[in-house]
OpenMM code with the backbone's topology and positions (N, CA, C; nanometers):
from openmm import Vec3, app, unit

residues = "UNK UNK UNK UNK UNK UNK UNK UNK UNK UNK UNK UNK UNK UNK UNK UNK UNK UNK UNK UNK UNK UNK UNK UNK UNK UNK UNK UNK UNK UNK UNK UNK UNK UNK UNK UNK UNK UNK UNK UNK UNK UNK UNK UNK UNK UNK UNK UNK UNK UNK UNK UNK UNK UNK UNK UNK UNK UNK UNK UNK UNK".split()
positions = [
    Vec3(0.7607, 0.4487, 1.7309),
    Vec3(0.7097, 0.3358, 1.6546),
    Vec3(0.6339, 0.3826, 1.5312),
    Vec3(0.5663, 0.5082, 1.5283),
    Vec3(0.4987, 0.5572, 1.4215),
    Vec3(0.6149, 0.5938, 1.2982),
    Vec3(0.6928, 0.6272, 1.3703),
    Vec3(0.7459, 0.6392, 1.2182),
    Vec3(0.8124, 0.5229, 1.1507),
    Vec3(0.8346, 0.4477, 1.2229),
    Vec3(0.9073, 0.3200, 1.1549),
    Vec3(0.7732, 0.2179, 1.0672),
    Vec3(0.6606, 0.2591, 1.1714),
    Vec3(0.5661, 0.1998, 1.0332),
    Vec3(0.5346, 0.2760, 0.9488),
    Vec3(0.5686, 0.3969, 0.9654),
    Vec3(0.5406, 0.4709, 0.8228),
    Vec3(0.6568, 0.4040, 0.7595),
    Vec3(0.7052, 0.4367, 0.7376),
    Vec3(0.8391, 0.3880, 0.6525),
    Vec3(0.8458, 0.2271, 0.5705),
    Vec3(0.8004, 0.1733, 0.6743),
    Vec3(0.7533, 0.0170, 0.5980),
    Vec3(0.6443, 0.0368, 0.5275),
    Vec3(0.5083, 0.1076, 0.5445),
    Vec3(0.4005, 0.1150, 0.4691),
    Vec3(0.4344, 0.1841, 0.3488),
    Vec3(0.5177, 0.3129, 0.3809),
    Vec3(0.5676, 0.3568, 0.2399),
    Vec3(0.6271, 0.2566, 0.1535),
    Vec3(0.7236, 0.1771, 0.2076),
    Vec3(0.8163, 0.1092, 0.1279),
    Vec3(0.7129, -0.0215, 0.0733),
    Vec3(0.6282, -0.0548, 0.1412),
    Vec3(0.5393, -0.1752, 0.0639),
    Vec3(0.4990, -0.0806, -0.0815),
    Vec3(0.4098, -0.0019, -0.0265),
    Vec3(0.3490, 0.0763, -0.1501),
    Vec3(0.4112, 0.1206, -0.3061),
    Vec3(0.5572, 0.1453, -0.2420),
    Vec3(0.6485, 0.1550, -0.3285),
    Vec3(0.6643, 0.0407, -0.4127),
    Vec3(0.7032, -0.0687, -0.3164),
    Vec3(0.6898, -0.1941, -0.4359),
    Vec3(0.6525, -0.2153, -0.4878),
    Vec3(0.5074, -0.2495, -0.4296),
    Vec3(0.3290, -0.2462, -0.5463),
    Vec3(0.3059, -0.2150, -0.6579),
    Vec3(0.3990, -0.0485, -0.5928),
    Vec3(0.3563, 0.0031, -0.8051),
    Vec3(0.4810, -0.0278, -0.9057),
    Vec3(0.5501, -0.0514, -0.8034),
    Vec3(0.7050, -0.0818, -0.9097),
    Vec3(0.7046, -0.2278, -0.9441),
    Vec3(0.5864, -0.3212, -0.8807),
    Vec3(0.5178, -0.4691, -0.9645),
    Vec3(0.4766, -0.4636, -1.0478),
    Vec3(0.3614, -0.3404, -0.9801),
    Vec3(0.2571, -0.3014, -1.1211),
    Vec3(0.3401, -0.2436, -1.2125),
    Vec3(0.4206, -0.1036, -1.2759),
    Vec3(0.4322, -0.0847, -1.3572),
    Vec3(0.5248, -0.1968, -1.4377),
    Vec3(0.6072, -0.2388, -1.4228),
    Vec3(0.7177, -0.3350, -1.4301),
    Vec3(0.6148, -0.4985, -1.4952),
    Vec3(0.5673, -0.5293, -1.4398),
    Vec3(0.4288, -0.5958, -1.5403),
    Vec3(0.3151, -0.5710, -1.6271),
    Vec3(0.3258, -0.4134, -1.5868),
    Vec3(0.2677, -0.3669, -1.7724),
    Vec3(0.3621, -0.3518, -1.8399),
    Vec3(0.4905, -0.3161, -1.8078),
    Vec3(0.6238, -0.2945, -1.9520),
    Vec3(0.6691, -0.4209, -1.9852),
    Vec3(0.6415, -0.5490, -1.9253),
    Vec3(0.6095, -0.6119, -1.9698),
    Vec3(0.5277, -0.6860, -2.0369),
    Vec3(0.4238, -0.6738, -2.0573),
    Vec3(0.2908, -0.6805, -2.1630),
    Vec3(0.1788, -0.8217, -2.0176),
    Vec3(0.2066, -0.8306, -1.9133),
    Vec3(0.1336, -0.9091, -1.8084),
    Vec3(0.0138, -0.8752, -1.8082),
    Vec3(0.0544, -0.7065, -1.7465),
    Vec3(-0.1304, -0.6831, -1.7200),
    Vec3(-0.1663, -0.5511, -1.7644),
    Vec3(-0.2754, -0.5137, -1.7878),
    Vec3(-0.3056, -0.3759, -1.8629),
    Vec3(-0.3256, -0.2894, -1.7147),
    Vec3(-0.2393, -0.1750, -1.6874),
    Vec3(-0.2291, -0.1630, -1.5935),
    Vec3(-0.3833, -0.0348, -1.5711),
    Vec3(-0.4252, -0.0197, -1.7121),
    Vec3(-0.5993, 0.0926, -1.6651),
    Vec3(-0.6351, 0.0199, -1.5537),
    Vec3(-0.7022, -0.0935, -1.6552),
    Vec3(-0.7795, -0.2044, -1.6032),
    Vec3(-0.7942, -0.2405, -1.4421),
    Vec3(-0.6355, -0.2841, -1.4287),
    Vec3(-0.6158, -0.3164, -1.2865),
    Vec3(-0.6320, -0.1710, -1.1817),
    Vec3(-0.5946, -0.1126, -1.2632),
    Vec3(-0.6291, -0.0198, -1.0994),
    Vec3(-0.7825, 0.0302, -1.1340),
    Vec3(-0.8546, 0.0278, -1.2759),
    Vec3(-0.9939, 0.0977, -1.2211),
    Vec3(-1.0986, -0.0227, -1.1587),
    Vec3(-1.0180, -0.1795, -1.1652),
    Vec3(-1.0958, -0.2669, -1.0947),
    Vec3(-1.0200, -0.2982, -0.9194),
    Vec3(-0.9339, -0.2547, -0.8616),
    Vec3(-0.8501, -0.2983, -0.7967),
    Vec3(-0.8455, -0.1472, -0.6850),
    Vec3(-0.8843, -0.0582, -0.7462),
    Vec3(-0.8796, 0.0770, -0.6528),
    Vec3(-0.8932, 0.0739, -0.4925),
    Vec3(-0.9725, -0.0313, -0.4854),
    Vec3(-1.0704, 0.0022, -0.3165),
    Vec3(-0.9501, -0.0829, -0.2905),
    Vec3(-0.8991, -0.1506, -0.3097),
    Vec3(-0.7261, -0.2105, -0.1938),
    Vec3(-0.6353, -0.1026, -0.1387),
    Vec3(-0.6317, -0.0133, -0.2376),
    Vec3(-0.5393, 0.0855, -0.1785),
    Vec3(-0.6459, 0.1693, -0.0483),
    Vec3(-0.7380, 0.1907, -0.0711),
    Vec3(-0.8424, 0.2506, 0.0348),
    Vec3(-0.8024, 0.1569, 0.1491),
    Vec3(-0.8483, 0.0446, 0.1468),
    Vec3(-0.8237, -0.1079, 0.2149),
    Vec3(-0.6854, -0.0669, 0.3210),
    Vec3(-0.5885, -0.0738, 0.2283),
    Vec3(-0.3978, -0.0576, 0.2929),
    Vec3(-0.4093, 0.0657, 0.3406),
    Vec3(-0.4805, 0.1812, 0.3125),
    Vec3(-0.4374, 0.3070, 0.4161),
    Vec3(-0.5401, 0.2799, 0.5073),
    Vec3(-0.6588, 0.2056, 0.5491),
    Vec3(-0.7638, 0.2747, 0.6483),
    Vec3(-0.6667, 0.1518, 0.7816),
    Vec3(-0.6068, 0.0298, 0.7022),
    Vec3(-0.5335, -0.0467, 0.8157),
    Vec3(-0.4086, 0.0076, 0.8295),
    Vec3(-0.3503, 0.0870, 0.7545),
    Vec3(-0.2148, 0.1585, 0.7856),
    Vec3(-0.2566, 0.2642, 0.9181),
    Vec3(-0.4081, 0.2805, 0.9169),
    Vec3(-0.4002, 0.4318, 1.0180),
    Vec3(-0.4750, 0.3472, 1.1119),
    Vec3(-0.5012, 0.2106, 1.1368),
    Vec3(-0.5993, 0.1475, 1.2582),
    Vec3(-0.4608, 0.0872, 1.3522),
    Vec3(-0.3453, -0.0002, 1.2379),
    Vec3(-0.2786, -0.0180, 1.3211),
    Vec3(-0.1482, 0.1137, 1.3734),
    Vec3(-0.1603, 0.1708, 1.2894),
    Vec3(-0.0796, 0.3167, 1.4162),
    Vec3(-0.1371, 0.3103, 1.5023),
    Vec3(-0.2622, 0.3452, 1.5030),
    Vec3(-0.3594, 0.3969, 1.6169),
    Vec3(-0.3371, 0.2848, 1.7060),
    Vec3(-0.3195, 0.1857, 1.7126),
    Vec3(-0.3352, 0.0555, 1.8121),
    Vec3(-0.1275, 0.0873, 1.8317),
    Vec3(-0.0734, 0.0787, 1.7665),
    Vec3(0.0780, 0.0860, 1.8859),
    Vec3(0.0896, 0.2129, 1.9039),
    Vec3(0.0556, 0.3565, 1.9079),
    Vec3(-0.0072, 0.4428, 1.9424),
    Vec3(-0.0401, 0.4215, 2.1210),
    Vec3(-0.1313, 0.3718, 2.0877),
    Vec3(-0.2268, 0.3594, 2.2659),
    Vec3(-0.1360, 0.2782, 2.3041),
    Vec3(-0.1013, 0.2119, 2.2426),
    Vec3(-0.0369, 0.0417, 2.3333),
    Vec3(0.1056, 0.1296, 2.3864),
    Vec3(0.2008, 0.2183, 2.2954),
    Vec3(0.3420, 0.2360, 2.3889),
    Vec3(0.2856, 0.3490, 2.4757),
    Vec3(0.2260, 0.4256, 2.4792),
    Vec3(0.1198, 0.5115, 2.6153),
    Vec3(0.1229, 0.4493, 2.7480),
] * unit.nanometer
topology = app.Topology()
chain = topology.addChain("A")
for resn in residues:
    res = topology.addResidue(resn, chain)
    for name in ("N", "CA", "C"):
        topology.addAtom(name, app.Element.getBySymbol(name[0]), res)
């Protein structure tokens, strides 16, 4: 099960930035900006990427 949520967490992340860059080459959002105000989400998405491993982890045990 761990690796199949790796693989989805990768693949979200992947998207994210391919929103983000893809809406600064489009002139949407200044992409500094957003990530030096927006940083602590990505902190946010990995500390729940490694709580819920840890929980189907114990759970298929």
């Amino acid at each position: 099960m761990g690796d199949h949520s790796n693989r989805i967490f990768g693949g979200i992340v992947l998207v994210i930035f391919g929103v983000l860059f893809l809406a600064r080459n489009m002139g949407y959002i200044d992409l500094h900006h957003a990530v030096r105000t927006y940083w602590p989400i990505f902190l946010i998405l990995i500390g729940l990427n490694i709580v819920v491993r840890s929980y189907f982890h114990r759970k298929s045990e």
